[in-house]
C-alpha positions as CSV (number, residue, x, y, z in Angstrom):
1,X,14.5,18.5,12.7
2,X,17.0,17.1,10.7
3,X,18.7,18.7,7.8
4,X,18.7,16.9,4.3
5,X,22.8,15.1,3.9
6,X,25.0,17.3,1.9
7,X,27.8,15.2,1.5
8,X,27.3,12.1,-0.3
9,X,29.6,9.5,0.4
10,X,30.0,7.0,-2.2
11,X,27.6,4.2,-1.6
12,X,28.6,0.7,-2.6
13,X,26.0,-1.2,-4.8
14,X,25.5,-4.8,-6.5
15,X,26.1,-5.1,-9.9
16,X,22.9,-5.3,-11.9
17,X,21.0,-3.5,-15.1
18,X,21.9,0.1,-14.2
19,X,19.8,0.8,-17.7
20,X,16.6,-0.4,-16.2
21,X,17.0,1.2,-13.1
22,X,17.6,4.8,-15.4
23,X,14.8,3.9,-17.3
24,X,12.7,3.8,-14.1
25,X,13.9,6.4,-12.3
26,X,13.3,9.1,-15.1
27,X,10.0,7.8,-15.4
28,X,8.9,7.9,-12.0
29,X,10.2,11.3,-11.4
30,X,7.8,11.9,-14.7
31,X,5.0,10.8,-13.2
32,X,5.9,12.7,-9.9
33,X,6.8,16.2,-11.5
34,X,3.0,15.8,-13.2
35,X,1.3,15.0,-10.1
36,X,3.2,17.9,-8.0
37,X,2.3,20.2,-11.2
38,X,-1.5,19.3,-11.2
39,X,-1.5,19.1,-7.0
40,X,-0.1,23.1,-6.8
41,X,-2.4,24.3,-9.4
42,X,-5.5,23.1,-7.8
43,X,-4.5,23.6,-3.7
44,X,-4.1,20.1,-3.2
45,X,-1.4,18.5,-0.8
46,X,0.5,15.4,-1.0
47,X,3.7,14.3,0.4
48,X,6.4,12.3,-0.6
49,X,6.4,8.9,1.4
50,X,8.3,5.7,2.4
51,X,11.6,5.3,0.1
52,X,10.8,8.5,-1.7
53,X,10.8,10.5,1.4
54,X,13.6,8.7,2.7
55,X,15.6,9.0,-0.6
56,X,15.2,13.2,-0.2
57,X,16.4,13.5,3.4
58,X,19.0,11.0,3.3
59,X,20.7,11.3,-1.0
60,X,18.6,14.9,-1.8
61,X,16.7,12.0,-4.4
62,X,16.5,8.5,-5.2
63,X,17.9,5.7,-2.9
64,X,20.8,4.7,-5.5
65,X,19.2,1.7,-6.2
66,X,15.5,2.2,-5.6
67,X,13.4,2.1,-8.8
68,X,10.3,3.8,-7.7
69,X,8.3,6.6,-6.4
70,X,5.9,6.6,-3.4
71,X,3.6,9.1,-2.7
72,X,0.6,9.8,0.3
73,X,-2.6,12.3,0.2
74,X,-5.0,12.1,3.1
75,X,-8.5,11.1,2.4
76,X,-9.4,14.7,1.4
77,X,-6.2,15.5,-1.1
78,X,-6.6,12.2,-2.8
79,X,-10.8,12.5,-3.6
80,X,-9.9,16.6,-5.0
81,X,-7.3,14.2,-6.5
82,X,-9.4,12.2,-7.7
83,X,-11.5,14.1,-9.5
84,X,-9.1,16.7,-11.0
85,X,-6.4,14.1,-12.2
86,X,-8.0,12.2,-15.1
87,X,-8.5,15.3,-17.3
88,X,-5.2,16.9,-15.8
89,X,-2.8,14.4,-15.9
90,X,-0.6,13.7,-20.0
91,X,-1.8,11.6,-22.2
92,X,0.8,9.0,-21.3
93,X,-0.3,8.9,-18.3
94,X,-3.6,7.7,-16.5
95,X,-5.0,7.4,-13.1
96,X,-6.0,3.9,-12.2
97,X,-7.7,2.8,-9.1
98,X,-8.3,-0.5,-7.0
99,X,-11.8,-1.3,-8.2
100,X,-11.6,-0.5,-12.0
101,X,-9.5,-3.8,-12.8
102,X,-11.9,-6.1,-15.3
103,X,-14.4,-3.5,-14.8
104,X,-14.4,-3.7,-10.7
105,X,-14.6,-7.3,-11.0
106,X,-10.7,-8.6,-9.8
107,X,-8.4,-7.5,-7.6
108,X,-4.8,-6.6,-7.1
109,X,-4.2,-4.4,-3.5
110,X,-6.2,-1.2,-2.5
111,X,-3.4,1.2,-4.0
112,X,-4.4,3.8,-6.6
113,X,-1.7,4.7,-8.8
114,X,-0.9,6.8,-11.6
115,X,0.8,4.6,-14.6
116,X,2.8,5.7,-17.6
117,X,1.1,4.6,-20.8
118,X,4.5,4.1,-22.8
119,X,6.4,1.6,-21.2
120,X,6.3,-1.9,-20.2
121,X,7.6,-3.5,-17.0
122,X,7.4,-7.4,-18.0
123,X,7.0,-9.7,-21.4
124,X,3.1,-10.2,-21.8
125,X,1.4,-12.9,-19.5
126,X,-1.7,-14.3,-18.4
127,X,-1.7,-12.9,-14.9
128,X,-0.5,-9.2,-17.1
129,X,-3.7,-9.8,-18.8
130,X,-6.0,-10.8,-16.1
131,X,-5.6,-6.9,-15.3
132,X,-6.2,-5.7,-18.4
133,X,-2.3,-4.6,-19.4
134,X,-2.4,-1.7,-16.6
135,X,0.2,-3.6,-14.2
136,X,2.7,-4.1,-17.0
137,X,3.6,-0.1,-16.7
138,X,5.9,1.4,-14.9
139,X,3.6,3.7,-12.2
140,X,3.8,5.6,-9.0
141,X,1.3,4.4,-5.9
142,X,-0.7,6.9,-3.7
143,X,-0.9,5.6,-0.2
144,X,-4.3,7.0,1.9
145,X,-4.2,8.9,5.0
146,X,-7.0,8.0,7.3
147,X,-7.7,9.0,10.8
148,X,-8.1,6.3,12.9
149,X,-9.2,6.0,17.0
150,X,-7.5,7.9,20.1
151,X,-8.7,4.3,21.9
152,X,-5.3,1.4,21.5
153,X,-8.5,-1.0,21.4
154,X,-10.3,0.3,18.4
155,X,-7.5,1.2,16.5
156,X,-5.9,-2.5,17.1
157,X,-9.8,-3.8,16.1
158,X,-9.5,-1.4,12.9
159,X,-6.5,-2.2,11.7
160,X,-6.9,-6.2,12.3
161,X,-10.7,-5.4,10.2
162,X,-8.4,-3.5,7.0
163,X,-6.4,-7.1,7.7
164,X,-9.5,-9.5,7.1
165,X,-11.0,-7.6,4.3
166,X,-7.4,-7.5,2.8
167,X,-7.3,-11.5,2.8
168,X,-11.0,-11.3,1.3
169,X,-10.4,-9.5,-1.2
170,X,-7.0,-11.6,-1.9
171,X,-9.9,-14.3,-3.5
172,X,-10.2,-12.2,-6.6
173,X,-6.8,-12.1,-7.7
174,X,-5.4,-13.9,-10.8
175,X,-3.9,-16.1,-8.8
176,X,-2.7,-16.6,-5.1
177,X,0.9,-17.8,-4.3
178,X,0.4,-19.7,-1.4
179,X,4.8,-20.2,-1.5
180,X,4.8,-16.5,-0.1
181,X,3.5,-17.3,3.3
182,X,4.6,-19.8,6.1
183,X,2.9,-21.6,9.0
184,X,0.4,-19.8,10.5
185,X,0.3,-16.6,8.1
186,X,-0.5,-19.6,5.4
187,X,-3.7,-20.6,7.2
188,X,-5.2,-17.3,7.8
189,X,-4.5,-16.6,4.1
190,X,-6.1,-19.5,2.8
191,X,-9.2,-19.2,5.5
192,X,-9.6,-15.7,4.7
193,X,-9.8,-16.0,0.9
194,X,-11.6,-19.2,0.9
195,X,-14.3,-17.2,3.1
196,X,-13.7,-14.0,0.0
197,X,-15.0,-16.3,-2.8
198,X,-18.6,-15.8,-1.3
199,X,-18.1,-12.6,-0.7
200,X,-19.1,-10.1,-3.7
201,X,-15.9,-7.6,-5.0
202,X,-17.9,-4.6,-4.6
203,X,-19.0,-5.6,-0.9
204,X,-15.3,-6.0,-0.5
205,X,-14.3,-2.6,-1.6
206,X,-17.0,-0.9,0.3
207,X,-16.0,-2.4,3.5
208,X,-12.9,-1.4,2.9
209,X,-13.6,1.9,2.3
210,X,-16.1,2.3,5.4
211,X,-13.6,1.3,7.9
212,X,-11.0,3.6,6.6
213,X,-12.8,6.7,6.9
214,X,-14.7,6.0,9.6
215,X,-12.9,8.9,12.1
216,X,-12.5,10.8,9.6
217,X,-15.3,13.4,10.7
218,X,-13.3,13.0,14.4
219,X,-10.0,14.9,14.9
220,X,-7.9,12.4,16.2
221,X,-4.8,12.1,16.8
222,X,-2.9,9.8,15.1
223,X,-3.2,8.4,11.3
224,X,-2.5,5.9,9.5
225,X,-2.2,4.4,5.8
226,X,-5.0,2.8,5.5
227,X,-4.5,1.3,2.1
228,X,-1.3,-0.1,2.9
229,X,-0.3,-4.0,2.4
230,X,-1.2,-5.9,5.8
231,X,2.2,-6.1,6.5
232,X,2.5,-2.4,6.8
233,X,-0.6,-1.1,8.2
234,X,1.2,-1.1,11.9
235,X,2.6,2.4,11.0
236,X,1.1,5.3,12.9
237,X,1.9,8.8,11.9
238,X,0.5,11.6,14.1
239,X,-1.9,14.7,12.5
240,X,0.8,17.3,12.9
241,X,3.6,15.4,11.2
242,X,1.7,14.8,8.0
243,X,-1.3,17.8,8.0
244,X,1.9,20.2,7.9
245,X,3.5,20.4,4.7
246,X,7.4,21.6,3.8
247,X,9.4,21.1,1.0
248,X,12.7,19.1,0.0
249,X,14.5,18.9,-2.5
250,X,14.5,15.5,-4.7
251,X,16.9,15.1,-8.3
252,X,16.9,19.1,-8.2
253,X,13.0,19.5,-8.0
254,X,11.8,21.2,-4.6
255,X,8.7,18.7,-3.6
256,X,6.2,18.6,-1.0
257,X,7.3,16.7,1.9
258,X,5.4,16.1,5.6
259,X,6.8,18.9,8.5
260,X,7.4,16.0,10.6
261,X,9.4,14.2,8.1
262,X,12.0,13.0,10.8
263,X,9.1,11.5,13.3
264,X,7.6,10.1,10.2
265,X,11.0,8.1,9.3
266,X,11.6,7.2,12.9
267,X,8.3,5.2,12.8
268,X,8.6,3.5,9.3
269,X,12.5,2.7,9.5
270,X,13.6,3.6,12.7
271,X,17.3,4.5,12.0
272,X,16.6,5.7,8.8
273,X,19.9,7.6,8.1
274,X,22.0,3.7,8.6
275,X,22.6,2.2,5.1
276,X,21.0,-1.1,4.6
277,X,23.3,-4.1,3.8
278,X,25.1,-4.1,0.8
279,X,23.1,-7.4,-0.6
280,X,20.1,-5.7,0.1
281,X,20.4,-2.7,-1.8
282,X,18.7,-4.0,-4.9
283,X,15.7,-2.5,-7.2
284,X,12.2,-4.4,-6.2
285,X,10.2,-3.4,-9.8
286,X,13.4,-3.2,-12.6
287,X,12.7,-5.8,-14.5
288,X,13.2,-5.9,-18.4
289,X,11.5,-2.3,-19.1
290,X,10.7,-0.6,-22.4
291,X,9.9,2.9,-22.8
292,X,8.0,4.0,-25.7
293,X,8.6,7.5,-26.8
């Protein structure tokens, strides 16, 4: 096991709204500090994940220009989760989850995630209020844990499953940009969703929930994020790396973090501790933010 860089080089960045970035960093460590308060009072686990987990071992807290938080509970954390948060959690702050957009009736992806009531991530618009208001915070996701088979077959048919019902459900969005995909990714999107206008929103979320716990009641040996984008659900992490919980530090705070937080890297980035490009170390989500106090 590694241990978390204690030297910090000085790391070279574009030039771009530093304010924003601020704005959503402090808020995202908000909404972190709350769920990592409610999760130790009530036994629950989670673990820091993708560029949050990275940004502990490799800067002790945020990538320098990352501009939010990521977070993963396995199918047992997040339903005690579940459950606990809504009466737990500030008042700014509110649990939302995939299938409670325009009452269960559009979609967005199959992420729950907590947002922060005070603050605003773009200028009002139609696709802002196709989801009533509650994608124009700033908010932190919770990525699901699921086992999934020992057999290489299954678990390729499982994850290619989480695939279709992801370009299903992809027909209930506000709207679908087509300019996003190329070739043959283009035709499987626009097959797949023209197929999801027949199929009923709540059928699509029960499928999707079926076939990400089905091994759950087996102890496998591998997981994976079963709620990730299609793009993503390749990742495999095994039991041991995630079920085991440490702690690192991130901006000062000691937070819960998976044992095998090395072998979990290795898989999502490979040579995690290798700076990106300069030109690539950009924000994804700062965009012209308010925060309402």
């Amino acid at each position: 096991m590694i241990e978390q860089k204690e030297d910090q080089e000085e790391i070279m960045i574009p030039d771009y709204d530093k304010e924003n970035l601020k704005k959503a960093q402090d808020i995202s460590l908000k909404i972190l500090l709350e769920v990592d308060r409610i999760c130790r009072e009530n036994g629950i686990k989670y673990i820091m994940d993708s560029g949050t987990l990275l940004g502990a071992v490799r800067h002790k807290g945020f990538i320098p220009w990352d501009d939010d938080i990521d977070i993963a509970m396995t199918r047992e954390n997040f339903e005690r989760f579940k459950k606990t948060a809504p009466s737990a959690l500030l008042p700014e702050m509110e649990l939302v989850l995939p299938d409670e957009y325009r009452n269960g009736k559009a979609f967005y992806d199959f992420t729950p995630r907590i947002i922060y009531l005070k603050s605003r991530r773009h200028s009002n618009s139609d696709e802002m209020r196709f989801y009533d208001g509650k994608l124009n915070h700033l908010w932190v996701d919770i990525f699901i844990l699921d086992n999934i088979s020992d057999s290489a077959i299954l678990d390729k048919l499982t994850r290619f499953k989480q695939k279709v019902i992801y370009g299903f459900a992809m027909s209930k969005r506000c709207k679908l940009d087509m300019s996003k995909y190329n070739g043959i990714d283009r035709l499987k999107v626009s097959v797949l969703a023209s197929i999801g206008k027949f199929v009923n929103i709540r059928s699509i979320f029960r499928m999707q929930e079926a076939l990400s716990v089905k091994y759950n009641s087996a102890k496998t040996k591998n997981m994976y994020y079963s709620n990730y984008q299609p793009d993503y659900l390749h990742d495999t992490v095994k039991r041991e790396w995630s079920e085991e919980i440490t702690e690192l530090s991130f901006e000062g705070h000691m937070l819960m973090a998976p044992a095998g937080y090395d072998e979990v890297l290795k898989e999502i980035y490979g040579d995690y501790m290798q700076l990106p490009p300069i030109e690539s170390r950009v924000p994804s989500h700062s965009d012209d933010i308010e925060v309402f106090d």
